[in-house]
N, C-alpha and C positions, 0 to 999 in steps of 0.2 A: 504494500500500500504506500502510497505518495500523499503524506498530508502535508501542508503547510504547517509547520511549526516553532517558535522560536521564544526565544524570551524577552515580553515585552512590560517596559515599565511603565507605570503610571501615569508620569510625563507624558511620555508615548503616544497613548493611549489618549490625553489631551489635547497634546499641543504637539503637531507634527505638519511637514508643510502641505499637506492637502487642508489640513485645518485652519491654518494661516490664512489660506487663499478662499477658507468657507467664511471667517472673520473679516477678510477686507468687503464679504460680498454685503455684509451691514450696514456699510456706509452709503449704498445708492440710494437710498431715500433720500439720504442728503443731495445727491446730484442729478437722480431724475426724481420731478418733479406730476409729469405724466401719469394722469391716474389710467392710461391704456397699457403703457409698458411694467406700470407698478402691479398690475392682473394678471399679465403674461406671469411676473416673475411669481406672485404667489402660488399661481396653477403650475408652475412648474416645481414648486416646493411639495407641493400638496401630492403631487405624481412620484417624488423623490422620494419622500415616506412608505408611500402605495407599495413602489418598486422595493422599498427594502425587505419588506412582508414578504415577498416574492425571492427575494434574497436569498435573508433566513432558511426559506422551507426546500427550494429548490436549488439554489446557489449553495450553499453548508450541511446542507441533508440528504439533497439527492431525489426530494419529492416531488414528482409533475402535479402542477394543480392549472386547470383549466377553470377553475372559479372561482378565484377569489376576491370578484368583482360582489360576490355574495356578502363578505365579512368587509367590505370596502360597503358597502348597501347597510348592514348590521350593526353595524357605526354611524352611520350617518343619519338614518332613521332612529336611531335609539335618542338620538340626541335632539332630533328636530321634535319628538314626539314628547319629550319630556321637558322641553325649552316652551313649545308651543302651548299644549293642553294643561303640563301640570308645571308651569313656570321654574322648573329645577334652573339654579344658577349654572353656568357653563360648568365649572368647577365638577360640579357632582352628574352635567350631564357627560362631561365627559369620562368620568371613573366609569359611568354605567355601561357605556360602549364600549368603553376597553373590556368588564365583567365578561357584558352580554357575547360579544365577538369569541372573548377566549373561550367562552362554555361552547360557543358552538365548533369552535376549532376542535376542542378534545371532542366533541361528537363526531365531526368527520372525522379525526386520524385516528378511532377507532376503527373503521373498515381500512385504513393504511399498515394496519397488521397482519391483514392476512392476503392484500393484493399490491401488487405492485405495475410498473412498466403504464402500457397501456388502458391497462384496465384498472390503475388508480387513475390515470388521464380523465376517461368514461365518469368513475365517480363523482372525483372534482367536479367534473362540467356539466353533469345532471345536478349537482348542490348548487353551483350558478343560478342552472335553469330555473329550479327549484322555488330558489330564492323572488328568482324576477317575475314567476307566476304569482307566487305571494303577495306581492307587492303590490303586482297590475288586480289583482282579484279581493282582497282583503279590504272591499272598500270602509267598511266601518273603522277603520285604523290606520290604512295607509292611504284614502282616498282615494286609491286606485290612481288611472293614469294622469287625474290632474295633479297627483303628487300634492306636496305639505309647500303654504305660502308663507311667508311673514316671520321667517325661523329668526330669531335675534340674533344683535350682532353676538361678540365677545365681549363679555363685562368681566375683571378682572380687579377686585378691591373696590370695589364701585365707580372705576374708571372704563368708560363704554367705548371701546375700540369701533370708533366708528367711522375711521377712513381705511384706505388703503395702504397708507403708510405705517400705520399702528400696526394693524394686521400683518405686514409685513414682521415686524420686529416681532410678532406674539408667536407667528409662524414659523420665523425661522430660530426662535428659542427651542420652540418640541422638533426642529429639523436637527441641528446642531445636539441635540441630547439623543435622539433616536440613532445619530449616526454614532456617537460614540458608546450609545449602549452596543451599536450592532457591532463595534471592533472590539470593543472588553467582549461580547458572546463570541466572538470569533476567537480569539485568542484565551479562551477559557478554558477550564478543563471541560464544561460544557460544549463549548464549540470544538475543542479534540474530539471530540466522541461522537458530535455530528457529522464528520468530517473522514470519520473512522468508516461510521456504517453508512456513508455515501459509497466510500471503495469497496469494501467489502463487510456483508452480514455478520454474515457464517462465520468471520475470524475474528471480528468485532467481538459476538458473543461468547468467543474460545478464550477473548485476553479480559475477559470480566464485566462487560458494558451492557447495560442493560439496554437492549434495541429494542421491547415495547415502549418507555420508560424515553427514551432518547426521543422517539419517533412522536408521541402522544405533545411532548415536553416541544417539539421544532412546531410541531400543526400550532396549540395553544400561544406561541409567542408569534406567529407568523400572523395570525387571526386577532390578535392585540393590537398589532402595531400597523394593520391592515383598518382596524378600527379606530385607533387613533387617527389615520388621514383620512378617513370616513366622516367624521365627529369634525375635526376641522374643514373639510370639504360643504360638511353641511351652513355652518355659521357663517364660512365666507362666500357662499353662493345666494343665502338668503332663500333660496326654493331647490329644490328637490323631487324627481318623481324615476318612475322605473326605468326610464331608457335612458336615463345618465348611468345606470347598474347591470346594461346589461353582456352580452360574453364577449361584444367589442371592447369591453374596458379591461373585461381579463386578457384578451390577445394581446391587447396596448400594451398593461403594465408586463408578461411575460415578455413582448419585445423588447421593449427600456431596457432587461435584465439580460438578454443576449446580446445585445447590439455592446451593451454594454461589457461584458462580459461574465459570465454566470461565478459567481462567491466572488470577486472582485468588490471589494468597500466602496469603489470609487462607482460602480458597474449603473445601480441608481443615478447616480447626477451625473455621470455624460449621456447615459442612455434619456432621460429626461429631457435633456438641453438638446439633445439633439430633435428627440419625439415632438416636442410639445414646442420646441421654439420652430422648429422648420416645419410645423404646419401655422404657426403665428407667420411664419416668414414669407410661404408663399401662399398667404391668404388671396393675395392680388390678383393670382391666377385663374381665380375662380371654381369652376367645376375640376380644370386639369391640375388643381392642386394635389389630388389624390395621387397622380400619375408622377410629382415631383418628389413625392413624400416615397412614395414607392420605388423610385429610383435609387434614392438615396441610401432605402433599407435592403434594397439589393446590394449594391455597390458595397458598404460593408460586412455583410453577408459572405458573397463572396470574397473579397479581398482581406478582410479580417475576419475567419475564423472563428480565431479568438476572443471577443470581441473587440472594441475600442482599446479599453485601457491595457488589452493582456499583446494586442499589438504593437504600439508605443510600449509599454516595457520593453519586449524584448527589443525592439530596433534597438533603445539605449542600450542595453545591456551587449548588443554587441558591440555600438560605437565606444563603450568603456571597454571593452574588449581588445578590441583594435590598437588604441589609444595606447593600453598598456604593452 
């Protein structure tokens, strides 16, 4: 087995120059002013989140899930419905998303124990579908396809986040904390052991790792932090309804995460920046936008493999190479 290993300190784990370059991105409020380009930026914070969900369970674990536009919906509804009807402050709407998401994660990665490949593919993406029937049909709760209006902004100490600018700073505090939760879980003894029975099961459970236990432990944190950008998805969108949820959002966020490169930290925010800003970019195209967006994801596709960031490595790694 080939895991990524090594010993990383605190600091590290902190403060390292991808994090530097996540810190200078705080000060564009300061310099763009644009409440169009300040929405671009937070929809792509919100996709960075999404993407890491996707991360965790497929990137560090090894597990396909074609629906996790489900627990991104589980979040978001949870929160607009208890913002809305029974006025919970943000605060506790959002613990309840995170609760609600993670209970249903460990319900789906219970059938993740006894199937795998393909046919966990099938399960995920019938939990999707699942989900998005729910939603379009449950009109007593989720008012069905006109979706939930008037969902409040962010209030935080009784200070009401009610620009884009705010929002920005609120958004990219759970961005900057999700990411360096996902690199302490990645270099954890946790994240060894996800990483373990990504490569192999069977030898995983020969050297003492509990692979239901692992497996159950990746769905449940995958499905949290899937509802975390669900939850803030909802607050800063203000409306909500099922075909913002449905298996185009799982394709989306699983592309982010190969373009980007699968278990790569960084894999979320260029796959993001690329996704969500070059369809911002060639909006002007109109209809053959799809067609410029699709080119792109071909292009590296084929030319990197690996994805984005595992391409760029290695060219450095050779020109340090060479060099020496």
């Amino acid at each position: 087995m080939t895991i990524e290993t090594r010993r990383v300190t605190r600091g590290e784990l902190i403060f390292d120059k991808s994090n530097i370059l996540i810190l200078m991105l705080l000060l564009l409020p300061i310099f763009i002013k644009n409440f169009y380009y300040l929405q671009i930026f937070d929809t792509i914070g919100i996709y960075i989140i999404f993407s890491m969900s996707i991360n965790i369970l497929s990137g560090f674990l090894g597990q396909i899930s074609f629906g996790h536009a489900g627990f991104w919906a589980i979040g978001a509804y949870t929160s607009a419905l208890l913002s809305t009807k029974l006025h919970f402050p943000f605060a506790l709407d959002l613990i309840s998303a995170l609760i609600l998401a993670g209970c249903f994660g460990f319900v789906l990665g219970l059938p993740a124990l006894r199937i795998k490949g393909h046919y966990l593919a099938l399960a995920t993406l019938s939990f999707g579908l699942i989900i998005h029937l729910i939603l379009l049909k449950w009109m007593g709760l989720t008012n069905g396809p006109n979706g939930i209006n008037d969902i409040p902004k962010v209030s935080l100490g009784g200070i009401r986040i009610d620009t884009e600018a705010k929002f920005y700073y609120v958004l990219w505090f759970f961005l900057i904390a999700s990411h360096v939760f996902c690199k302490h879980l990645k270099f954890s003894r946790i994240g060894y052991a996800m990483q373990s029975v990504k490569e192999d099961e069977v030898a995983s459970s020969m050297v003492g790792i509990n692979v239901t236990k692992i497996k159950l432990l990746g769905f449940v944190i995958s499905a949290m932090v899937a509802g975390l950008s669900g939850s803030l998805f909802a607050h800063f969108m203000g409306y909500i309804s099922p075909d913002l949820f449905s298996l185009d959002a799982s394709i989306v966020v699983v592309m982010i995460v190969v373009l980007g490169g699968f278990g790569n930290l960084s894999a979320p925010w260029l796959g993001s920046i690329l996704i969500v800003g070059s369809s911002e970019y060639f909006r002007f195209l109109g209809h053959y936008r799809e067609i410029a967006y699709g080119i792109i994801i071909l292009i590296v596709l084929i030319f990197m493999p690996q994805g984005i960031w595992g391409t760029f490595s290695a060219i450095i790694k050779k020109v340090i190479a060479r060099l020496k």
